[in-house]
RODO-2510 file (C-alpha; in nm, 4 decimals, decimal comma):
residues 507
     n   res          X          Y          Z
     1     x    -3,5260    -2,7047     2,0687
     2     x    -3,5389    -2,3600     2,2029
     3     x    -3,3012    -2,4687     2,4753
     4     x    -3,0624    -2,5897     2,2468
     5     x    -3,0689    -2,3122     2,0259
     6     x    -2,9829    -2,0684     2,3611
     7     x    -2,7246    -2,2494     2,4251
     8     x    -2,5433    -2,2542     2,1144
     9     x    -2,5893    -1,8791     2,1223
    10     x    -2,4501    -1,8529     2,4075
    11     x    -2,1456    -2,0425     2,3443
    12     x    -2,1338    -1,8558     2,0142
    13     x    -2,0847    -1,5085     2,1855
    14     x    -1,8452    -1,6857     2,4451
    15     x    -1,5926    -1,7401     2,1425
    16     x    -1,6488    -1,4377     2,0080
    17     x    -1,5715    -1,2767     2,3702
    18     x    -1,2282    -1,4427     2,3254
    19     x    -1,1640    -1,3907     1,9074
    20     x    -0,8017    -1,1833     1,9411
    21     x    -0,8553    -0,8430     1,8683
    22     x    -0,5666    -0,7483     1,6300
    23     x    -0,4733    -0,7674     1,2833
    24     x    -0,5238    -1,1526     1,1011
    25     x    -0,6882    -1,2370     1,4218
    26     x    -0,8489    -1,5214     1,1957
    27     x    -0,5395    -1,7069     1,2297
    28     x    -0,5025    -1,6549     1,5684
    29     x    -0,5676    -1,9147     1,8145
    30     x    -0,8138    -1,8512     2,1125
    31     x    -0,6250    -2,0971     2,3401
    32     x    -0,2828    -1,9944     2,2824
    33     x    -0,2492    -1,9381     2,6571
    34     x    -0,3225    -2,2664     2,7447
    35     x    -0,1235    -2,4474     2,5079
    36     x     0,1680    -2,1912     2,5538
    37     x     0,1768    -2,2766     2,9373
    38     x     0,1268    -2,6392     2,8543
    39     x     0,3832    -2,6854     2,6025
    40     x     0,7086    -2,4610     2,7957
    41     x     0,6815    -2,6725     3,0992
    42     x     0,7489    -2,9929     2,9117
    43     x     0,9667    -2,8376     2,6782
    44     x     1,1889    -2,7292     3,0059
    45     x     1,1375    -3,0581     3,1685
    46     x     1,2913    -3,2434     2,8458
    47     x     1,5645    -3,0086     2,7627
    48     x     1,7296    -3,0172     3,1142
    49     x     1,6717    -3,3922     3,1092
    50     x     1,4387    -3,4020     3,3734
    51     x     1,1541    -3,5681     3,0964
    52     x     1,2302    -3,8185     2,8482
    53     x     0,9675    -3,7503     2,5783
    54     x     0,9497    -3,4593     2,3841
    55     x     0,6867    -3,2173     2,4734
    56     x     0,3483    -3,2634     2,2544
    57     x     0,3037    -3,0652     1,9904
    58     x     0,0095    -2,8024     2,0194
    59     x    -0,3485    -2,8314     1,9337
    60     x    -0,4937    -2,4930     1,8095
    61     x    -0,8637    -2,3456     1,8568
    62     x    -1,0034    -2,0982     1,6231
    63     x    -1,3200    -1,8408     1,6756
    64     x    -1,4084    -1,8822     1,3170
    65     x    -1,3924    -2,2835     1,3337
    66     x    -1,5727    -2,3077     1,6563
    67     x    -1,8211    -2,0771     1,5250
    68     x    -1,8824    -2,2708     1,2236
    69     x    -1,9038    -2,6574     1,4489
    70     x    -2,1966    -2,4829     1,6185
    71     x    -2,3981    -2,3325     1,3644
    72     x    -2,3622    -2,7006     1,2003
    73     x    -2,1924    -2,9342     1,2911
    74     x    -2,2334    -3,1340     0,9915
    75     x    -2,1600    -2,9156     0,7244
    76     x    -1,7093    -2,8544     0,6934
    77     x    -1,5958    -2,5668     0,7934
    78     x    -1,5138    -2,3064     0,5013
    79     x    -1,2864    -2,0052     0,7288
    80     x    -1,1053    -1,7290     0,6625
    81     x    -0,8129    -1,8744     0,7655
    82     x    -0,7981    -2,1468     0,4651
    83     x    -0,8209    -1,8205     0,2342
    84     x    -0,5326    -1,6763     0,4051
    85     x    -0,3271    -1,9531     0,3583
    86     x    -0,4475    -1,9372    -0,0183
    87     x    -0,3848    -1,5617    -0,0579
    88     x    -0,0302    -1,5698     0,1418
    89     x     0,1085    -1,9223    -0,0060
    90     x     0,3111    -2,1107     0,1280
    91     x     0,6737    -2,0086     0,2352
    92     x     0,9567    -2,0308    -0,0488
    93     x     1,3136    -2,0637     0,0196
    94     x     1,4570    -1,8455    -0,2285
    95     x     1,6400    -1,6440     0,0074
    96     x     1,7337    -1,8738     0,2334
    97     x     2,1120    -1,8611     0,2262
    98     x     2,0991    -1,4433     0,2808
    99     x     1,8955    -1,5478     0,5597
   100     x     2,1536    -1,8003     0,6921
   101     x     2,4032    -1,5469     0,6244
   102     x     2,3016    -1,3107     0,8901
   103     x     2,2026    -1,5733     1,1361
   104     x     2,5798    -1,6501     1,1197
   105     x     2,6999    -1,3267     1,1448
   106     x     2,5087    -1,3280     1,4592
   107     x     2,5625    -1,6370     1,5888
   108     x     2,8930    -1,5640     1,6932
   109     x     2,8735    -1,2982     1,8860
   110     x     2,9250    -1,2991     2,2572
   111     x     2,5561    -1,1018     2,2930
   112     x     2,3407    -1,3714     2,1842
   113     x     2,1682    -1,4037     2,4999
   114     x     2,0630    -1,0537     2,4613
   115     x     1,8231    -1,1373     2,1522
   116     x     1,6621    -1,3722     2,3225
   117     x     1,4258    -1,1592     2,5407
   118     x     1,4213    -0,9190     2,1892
   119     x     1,2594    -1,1890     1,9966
   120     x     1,0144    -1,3354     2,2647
   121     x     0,8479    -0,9179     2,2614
   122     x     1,1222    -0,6965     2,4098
   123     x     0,9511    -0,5065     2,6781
   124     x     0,9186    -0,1080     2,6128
   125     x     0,9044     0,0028     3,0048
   126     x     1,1657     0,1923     3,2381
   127     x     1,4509    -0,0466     3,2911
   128     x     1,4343     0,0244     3,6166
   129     x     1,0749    -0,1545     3,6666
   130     x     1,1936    -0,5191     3,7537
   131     x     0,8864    -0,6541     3,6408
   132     x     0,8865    -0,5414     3,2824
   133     x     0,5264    -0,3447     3,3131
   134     x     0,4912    -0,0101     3,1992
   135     x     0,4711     0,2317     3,4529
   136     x     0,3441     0,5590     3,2985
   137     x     0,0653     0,4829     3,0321
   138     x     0,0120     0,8194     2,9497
   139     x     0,4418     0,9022     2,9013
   140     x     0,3358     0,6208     2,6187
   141     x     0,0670     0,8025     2,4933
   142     x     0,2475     1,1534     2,4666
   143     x     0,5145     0,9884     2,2618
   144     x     0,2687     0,8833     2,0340
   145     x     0,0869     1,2238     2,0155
   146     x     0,4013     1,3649     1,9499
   147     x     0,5332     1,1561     1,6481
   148     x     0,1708     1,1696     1,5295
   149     x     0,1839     1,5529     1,5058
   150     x     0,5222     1,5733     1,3764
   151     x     0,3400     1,4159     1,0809
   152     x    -0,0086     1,5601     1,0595
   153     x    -0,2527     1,2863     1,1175
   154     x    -0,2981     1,3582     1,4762
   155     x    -0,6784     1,3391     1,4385
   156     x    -0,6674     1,0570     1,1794
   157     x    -0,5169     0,7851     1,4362
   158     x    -0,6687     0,6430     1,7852
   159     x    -0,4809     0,4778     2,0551
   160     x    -0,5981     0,1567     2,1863
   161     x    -0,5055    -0,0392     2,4987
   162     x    -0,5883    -0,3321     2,4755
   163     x    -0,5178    -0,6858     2,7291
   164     x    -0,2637    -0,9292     2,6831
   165     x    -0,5800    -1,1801     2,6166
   166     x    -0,7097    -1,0210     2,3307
   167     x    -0,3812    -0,8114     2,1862
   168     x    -0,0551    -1,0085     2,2378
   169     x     0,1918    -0,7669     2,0367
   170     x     0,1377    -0,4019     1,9226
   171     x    -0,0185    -0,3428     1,5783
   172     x    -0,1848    -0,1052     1,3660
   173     x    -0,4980    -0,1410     1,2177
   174     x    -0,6766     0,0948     0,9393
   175     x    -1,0034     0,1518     0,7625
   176     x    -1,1754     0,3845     0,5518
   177     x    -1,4627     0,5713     0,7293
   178     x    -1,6743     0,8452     0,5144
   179     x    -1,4127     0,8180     0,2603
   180     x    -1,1072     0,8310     0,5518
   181     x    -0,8598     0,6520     0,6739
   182     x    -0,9002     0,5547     1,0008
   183     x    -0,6055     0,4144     1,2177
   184     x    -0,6220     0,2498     1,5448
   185     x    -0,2972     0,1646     1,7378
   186     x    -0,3225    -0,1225     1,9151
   187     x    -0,0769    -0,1402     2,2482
   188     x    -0,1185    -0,3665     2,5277
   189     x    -0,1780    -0,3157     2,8785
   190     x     0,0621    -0,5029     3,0897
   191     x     0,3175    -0,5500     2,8234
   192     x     0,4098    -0,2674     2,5814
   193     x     0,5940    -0,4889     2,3143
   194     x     0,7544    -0,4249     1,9482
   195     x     0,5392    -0,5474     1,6636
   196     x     0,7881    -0,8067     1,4657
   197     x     1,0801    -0,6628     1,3833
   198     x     1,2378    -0,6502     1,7330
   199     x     1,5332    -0,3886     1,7941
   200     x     1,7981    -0,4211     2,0784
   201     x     2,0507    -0,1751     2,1624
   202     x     2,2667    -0,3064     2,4617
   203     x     2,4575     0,0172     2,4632
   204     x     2,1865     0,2676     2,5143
   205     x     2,1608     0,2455     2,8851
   206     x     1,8307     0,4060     3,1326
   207     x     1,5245     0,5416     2,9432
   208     x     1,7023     0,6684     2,6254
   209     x     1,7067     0,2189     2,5228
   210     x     1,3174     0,2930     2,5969
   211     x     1,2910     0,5991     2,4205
   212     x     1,5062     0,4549     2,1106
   213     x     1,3081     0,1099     2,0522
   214     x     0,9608     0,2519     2,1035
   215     x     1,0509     0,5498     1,8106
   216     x     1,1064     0,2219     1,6174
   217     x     0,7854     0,0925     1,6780
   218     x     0,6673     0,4276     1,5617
   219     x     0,8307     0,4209     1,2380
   220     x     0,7062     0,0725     1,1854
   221     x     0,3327     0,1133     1,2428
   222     x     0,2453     0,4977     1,1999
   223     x     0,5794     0,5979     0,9591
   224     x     0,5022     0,3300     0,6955
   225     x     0,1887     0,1225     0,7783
   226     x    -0,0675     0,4038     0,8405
   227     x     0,1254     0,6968     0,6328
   228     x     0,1218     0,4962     0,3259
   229     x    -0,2888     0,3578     0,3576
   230     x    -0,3557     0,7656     0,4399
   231     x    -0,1875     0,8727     0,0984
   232     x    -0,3063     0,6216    -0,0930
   233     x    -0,6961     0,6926     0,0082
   234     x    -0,6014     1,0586    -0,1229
   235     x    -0,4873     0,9467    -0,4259
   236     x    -0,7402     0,6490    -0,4763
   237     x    -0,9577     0,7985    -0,7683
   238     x    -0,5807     0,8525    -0,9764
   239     x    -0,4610     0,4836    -0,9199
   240     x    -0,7912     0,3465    -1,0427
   241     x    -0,6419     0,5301    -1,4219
   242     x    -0,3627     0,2447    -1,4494
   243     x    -0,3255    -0,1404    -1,4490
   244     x    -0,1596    -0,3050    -1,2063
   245     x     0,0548    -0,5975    -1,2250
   246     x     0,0594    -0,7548    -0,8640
   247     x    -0,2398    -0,9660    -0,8686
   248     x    -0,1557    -1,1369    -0,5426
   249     x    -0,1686    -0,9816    -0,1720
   250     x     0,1540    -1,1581    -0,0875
   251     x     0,2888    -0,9265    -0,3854
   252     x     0,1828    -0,5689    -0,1961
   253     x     0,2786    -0,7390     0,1691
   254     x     0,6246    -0,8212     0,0716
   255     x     0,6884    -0,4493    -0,0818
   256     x     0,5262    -0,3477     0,2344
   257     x     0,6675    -0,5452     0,5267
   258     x     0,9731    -0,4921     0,3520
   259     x     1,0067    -0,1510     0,3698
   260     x     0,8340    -0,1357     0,7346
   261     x     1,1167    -0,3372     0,8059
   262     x     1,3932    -0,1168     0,7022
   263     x     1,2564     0,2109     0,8508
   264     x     1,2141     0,0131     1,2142
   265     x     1,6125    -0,0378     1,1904
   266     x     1,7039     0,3549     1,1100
   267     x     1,7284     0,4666     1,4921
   268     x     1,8653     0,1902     1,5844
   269     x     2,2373     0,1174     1,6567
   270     x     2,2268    -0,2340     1,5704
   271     x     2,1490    -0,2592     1,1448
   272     x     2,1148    -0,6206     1,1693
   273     x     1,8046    -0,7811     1,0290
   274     x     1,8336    -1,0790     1,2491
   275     x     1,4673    -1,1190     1,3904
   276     x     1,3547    -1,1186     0,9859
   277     x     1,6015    -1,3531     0,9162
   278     x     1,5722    -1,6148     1,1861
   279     x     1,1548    -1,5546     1,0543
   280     x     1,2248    -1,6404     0,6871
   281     x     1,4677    -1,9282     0,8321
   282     x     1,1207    -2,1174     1,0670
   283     x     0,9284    -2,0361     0,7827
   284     x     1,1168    -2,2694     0,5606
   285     x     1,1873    -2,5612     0,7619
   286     x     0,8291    -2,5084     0,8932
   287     x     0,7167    -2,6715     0,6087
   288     x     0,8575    -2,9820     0,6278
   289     x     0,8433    -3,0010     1,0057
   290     x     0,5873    -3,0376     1,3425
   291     x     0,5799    -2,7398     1,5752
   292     x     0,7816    -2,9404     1,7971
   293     x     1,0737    -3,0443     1,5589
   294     x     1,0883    -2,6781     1,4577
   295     x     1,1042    -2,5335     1,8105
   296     x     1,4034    -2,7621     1,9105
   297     x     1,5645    -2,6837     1,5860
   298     x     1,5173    -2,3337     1,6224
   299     x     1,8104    -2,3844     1,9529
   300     x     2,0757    -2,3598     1,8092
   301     x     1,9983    -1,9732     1,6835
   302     x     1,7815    -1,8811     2,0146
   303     x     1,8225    -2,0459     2,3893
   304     x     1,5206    -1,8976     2,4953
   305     x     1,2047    -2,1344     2,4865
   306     x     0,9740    -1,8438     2,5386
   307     x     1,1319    -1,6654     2,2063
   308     x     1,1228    -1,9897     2,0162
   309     x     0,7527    -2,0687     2,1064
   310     x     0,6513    -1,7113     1,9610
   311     x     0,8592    -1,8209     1,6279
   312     x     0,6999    -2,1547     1,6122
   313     x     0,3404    -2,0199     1,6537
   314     x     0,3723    -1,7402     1,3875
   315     x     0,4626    -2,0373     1,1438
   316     x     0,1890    -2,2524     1,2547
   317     x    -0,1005    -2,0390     1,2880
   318     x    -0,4138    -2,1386     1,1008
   319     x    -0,3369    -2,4623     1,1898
   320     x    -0,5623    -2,6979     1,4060
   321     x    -0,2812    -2,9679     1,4354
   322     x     0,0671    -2,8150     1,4283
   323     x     0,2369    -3,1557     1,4088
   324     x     0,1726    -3,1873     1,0545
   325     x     0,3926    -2,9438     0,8170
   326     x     0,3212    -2,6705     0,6955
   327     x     0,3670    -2,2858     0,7166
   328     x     0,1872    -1,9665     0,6752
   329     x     0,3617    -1,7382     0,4075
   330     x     0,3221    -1,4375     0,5599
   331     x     0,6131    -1,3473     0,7350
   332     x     0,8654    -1,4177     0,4969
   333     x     0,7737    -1,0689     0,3512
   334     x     0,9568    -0,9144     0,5786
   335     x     1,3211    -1,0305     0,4836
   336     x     1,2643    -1,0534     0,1070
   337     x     1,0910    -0,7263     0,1114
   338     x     1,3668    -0,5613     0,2260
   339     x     1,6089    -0,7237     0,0117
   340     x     1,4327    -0,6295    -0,2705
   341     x     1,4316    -0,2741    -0,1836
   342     x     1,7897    -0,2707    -0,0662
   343     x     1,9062    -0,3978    -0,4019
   344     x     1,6928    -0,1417    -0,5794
   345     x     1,7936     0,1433    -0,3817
   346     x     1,9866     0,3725    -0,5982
   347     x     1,6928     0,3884    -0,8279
   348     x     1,3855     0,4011    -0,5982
   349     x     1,1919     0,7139    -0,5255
   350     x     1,1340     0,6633    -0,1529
   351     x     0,8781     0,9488    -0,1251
   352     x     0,7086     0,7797    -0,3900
   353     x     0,6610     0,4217    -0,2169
   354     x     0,5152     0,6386     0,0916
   355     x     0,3072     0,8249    -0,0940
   356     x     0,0568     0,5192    -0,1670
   357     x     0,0529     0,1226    -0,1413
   358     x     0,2312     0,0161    -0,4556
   359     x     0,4494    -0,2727    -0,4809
   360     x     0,7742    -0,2791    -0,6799
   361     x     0,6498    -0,4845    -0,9695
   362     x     0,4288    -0,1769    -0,9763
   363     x     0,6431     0,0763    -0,9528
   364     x     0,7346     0,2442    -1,2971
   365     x     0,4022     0,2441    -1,3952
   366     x     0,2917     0,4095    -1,0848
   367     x     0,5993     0,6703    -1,1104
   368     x     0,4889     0,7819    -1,4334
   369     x     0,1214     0,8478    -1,2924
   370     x     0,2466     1,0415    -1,0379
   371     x     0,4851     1,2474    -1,1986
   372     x     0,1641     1,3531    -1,4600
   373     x     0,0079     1,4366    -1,1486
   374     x     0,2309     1,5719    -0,9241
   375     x     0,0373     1,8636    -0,7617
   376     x    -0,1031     1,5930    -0,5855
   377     x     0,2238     1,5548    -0,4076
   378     x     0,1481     1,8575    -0,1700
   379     x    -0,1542     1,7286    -0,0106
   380     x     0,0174     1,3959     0,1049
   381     x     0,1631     1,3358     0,4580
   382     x     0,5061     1,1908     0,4452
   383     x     0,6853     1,1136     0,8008
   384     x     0,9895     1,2828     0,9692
   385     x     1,2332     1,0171     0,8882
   386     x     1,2061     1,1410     0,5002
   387     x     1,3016     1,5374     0,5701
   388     x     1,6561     1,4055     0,4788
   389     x     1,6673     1,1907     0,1854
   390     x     2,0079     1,1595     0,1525
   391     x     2,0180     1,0598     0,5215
   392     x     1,7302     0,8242     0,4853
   393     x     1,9664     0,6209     0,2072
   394     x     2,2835     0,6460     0,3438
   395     x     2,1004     0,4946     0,6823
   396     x     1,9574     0,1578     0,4284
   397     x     2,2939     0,1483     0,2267
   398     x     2,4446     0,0998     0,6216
   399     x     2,1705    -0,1759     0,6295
   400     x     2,2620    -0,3322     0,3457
   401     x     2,6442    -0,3432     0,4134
   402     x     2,5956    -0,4762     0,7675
   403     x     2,3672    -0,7541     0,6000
   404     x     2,6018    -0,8040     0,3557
   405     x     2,3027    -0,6879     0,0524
   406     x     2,4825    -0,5681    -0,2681
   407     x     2,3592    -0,2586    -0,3483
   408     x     2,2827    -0,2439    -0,7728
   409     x     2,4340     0,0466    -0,9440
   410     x     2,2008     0,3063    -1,0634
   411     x     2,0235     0,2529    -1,3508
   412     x     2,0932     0,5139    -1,6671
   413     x     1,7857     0,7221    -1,7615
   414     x     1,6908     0,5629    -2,0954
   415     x     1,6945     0,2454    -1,8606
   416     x     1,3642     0,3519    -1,6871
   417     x     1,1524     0,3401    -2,0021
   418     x     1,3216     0,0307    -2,1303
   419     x     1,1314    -0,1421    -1,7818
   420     x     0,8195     0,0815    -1,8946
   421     x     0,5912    -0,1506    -2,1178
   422     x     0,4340    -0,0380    -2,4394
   423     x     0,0843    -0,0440    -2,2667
   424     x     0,2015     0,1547    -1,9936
   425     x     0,3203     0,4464    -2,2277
   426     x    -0,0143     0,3797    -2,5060
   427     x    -0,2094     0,4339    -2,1844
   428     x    -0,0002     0,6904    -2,0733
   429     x    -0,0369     0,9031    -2,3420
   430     x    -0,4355     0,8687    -2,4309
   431     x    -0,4716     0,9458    -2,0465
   432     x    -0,2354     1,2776    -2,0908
   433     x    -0,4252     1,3650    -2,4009
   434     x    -0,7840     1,3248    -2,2542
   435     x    -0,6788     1,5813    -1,9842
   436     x    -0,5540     1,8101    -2,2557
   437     x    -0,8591     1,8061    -2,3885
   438     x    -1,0712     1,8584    -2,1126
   439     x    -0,8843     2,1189    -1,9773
   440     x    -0,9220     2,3172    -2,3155
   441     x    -1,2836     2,2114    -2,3584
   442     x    -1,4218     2,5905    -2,2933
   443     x    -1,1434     2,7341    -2,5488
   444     x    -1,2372     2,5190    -2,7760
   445     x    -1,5823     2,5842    -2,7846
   446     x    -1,5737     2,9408    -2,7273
   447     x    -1,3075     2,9401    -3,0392
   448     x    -1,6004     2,7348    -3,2280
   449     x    -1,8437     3,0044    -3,1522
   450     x    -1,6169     3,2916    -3,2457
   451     x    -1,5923     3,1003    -3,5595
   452     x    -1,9606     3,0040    -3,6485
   453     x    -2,0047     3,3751    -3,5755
   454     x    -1,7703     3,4749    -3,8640
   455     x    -1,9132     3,2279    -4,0552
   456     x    -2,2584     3,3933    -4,0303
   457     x    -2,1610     3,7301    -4,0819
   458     x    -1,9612     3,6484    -4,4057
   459     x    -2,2839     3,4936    -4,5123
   460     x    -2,5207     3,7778    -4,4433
   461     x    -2,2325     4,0394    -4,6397
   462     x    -2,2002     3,7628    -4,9569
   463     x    -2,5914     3,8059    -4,9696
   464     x    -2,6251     4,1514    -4,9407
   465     x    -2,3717     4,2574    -5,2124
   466     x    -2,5298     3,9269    -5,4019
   467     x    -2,8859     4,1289    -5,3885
   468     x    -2,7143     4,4587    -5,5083
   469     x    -2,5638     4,3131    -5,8014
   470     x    -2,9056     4,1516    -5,8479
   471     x    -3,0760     4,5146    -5,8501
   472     x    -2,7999     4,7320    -6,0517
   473     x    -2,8756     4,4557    -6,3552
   474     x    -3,1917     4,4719    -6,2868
   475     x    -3,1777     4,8551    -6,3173
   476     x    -2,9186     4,8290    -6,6114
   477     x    -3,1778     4,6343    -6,8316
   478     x    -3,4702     4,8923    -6,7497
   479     x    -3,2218     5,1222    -6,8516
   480     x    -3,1464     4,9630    -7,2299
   481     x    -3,5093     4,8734    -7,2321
   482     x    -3,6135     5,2452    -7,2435
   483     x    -3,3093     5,3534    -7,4464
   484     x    -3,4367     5,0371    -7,7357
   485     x    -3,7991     5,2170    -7,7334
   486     x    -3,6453     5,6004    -7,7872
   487     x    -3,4528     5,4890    -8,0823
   488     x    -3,7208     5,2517    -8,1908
   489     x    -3,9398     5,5964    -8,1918
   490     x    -3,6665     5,8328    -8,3389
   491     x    -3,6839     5,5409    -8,6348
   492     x    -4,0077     5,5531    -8,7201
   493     x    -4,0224     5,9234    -8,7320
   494     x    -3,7819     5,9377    -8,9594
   495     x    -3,9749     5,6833    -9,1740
   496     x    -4,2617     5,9179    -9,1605
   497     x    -4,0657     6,1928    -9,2171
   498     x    -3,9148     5,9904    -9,5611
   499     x    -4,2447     5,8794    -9,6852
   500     x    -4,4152     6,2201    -9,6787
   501     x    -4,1136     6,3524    -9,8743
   502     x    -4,1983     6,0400   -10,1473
   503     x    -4,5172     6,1074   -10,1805
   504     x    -4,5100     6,5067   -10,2465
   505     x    -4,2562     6,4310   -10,5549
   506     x    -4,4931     6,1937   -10,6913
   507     x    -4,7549     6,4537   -10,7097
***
């Protein structure tokens, strides 16, 4: 029994060795490698004809799964990665024909080729390295010392390099220590890759095309990722005054990814939201299709097989048999995030949505919280690419034209609070009036103390001249007492007097 029980430790910590080290690394596979190798070679064989059955589709491994077999192997597995599915739901095609829009626009240029290596995790290095490896880790590192300074969080985020086994893309990932946030950046070794939304520049030749897609990655993972979890951990005790609406995490990630999105496309030449599109595009058909249907549909938008594995697997991870369909919800965020945004962008407050992790269905309610407390404004860390707002919106409004997004007029003032609910503005007002009164809670009571004072005094004067009046009638009647007893005297003298006179006449 002991034996037994060694040895399922032991292959417990050898799946754990191998658990992917990034963010949703529940969903991850652990044999991706291996399946990835297996699958390309057919894939190659049958599309050059070479092979006359179509290539297998993949059978995923989890950490969390495997885990779970060994502990018992009787009992069904209950993983994070069915509560991800849950939380994210399952892709919708509401934007599907903006998303076929731009794949058109692209499809007929004469640089689709160029994509392809963009999509399949366009290499950051010196184009003069052959191989594609970085050559100078710490160049890397500088860069990101530098943007992280520009911002003021250079202590507040930690650069990680990780291997191509247990990080396969770059990616940021925060917590709260000791009431912090805490960032790590997550870059790999042999490849330094974009996260998702891949840029490509073909006319930005030498080191600058390095330079230019790795500020990109920047503004992706520090500039909006990290920036907006640091500011919203400063501000965490004021959002926890209001009620939100968005209920769901899909609801925060699509506000999120969305605008990620939109500030990895400012430096770059190329506006095009292709790579987004092409993602809400798999997502879709990815759930009524295999992994292997999908990844020879996929062709006719991208030639390479390497780029259309990576597409495939984001829309079939969590899944143990990626034949059956199905598709993780995740990524669609990106595309209808920034759609959402772009169409709202006359009458968004852009400092506001970095200033804390609030979604749009969210955001009147948390404008008017902010606005009551704007001195909080000056301790929150807002990146470079904001200095210029009227850049920053003429650079989406480019974004939106080029995607062919129409931009909604701006809204009148009066329109705001017509979006503002009644609860918003009862709560609004009982919150402003609570801090009213507990700013003024020392006037007030040293005005109540001036006043009980008064009070007292009055009181003390009313009974002194009360006990006066009490004495001078007191002395008044004394007074007519003693006059009553002289006349009363002077009276009966006079009697006297009378009497004697009387009595001598009688004699």
């Amino acid at each position: 029994m002991n034996d037994f029980a060694n040895e399922a430790r032991k292959k417990i910590s050898s799946i754990r060795t191998r658990r992917p080290n990034c963010a949703y690394s529940s969903v991850q596979p652990i044999n991706v490698d291996e399946e990835r190798e297996k699958f390309l070679k057919k894939a190659k064989e049958y599309e050059c004809g070479s092979r006359k059955r179509r290539p297998e589709d993949p059978i995923f491994e989890y950490a969390d799964s495997a885990e779970c077999e060994m502990a018992c192997p009787a009992v069904p597995c209950s993983c994070s990665r069915a509560k991800m599915w849950e939380e994210f739901g399952p892709a919708d095609d509401r934007y599907i024909e903006q998303a076929l829009k731009i794949l058109n626009l692209y499809k007929d240029a004469s640089t689709l080729d160029q994509i392809d290596v963009v999509a399949d995790a366009q290499r950051l290095s010196p184009t003069s390295d052959p191989s594609g490896r970085c050559s100078d880790v710490h160049k890397i590192e500088e860069w990101v010392r530098k943007y992280l300074e520009e911002i003021g969080v250079e202590k507040s985020v930690e650069i990680v390099w990780m291997d191509k086994s247990k990080c396969r893309s770059a990616s940021m990932i925060s917590t709260i220590v000791n009431g912090e946030v805490k960032g790590k950046l997550h870059l790999v070794k042999d490849t330094i890759r974009c996260f998702f939304n891949f840029i490509f520049t073909s006319d930005v030749p030498g080191n600058q095309w390095t330079r230019l897609r790795f500020q990109s990655l920047m503004d992706h993972e520090i500039g909006t990722h990290f920036v907006r979890a640091h500011n919203n951990q400063k501000i965490v005790n004021m959002m926890g005054k209001w009620t939100r609406e968005a209920k769901s995490p899909i609801v925060d990630l699509i506000t999120e990814e969305g605008l990620a999105s939109l500030n990895t496309l400012l430096k770059s030449r190329n506006k095009l939201m292709w790579s987004p599109a092409l993602s809400y595009y798999s997502q879709c058909r990815a759930r009524e299709l295999g992994f292997t249907d999908l990844f020879l549909e996929l062709k006719q938008y991208v030639s390479s097989p390497e780029a259309r594995w990576s597409y495939c697997l984001r829309c079939k991870r969590g899944l143990r048999n990626s034949a059956l369909p199905g598709s993780l919800g995740k990524d669609r965020a990106y595309l209808e995030g920034a759609i959402k945004i772009l169409q709202r962008l006359n009458d968004l407050d852009f400092v506001l949505l970095h200033s804390m992790k609030v979604s749009l269905e969210d955001y009147n309610d948390a404008k008017i919280v902010l606005l009551r407390n704007s001195s909080l404004t000056r301790q929150l860390h807002i990146p470079s690419f904001l200095s210029n707002i009227a850049d920053y919106k003429e650079s989406l409004k480019e974004i939106a034209r080029v995607n062919l997004i129409d931009v909604k007029e701006k809204k009148r003032a009066r329109s705001f609070f017509s979006l503002t609910s009644v609860g918003a503005m009862r709560r609004s007002f009982e919150m402003r009036r609570s801090e009213l009164m507990e700013k003024n809670l020392d006037k007030i009571s040293s005005l109540a103390r001036k006043h009980a004072d008064l009070l007292l005094s009055s009181a003390k004067q009313n009974r002194k001249k009360t006990r006066q009046a009490v004495i001078a009638r007191c002395v008044g009647s004394s007074k007519r007492e003693e006059n009553r007893n002289a006349i009363l005297d002077e009276c009966f003298k006079q009697r006297q007097k009378s009497n004697k006179l009387v009595n001598a006449k009688n004699t």
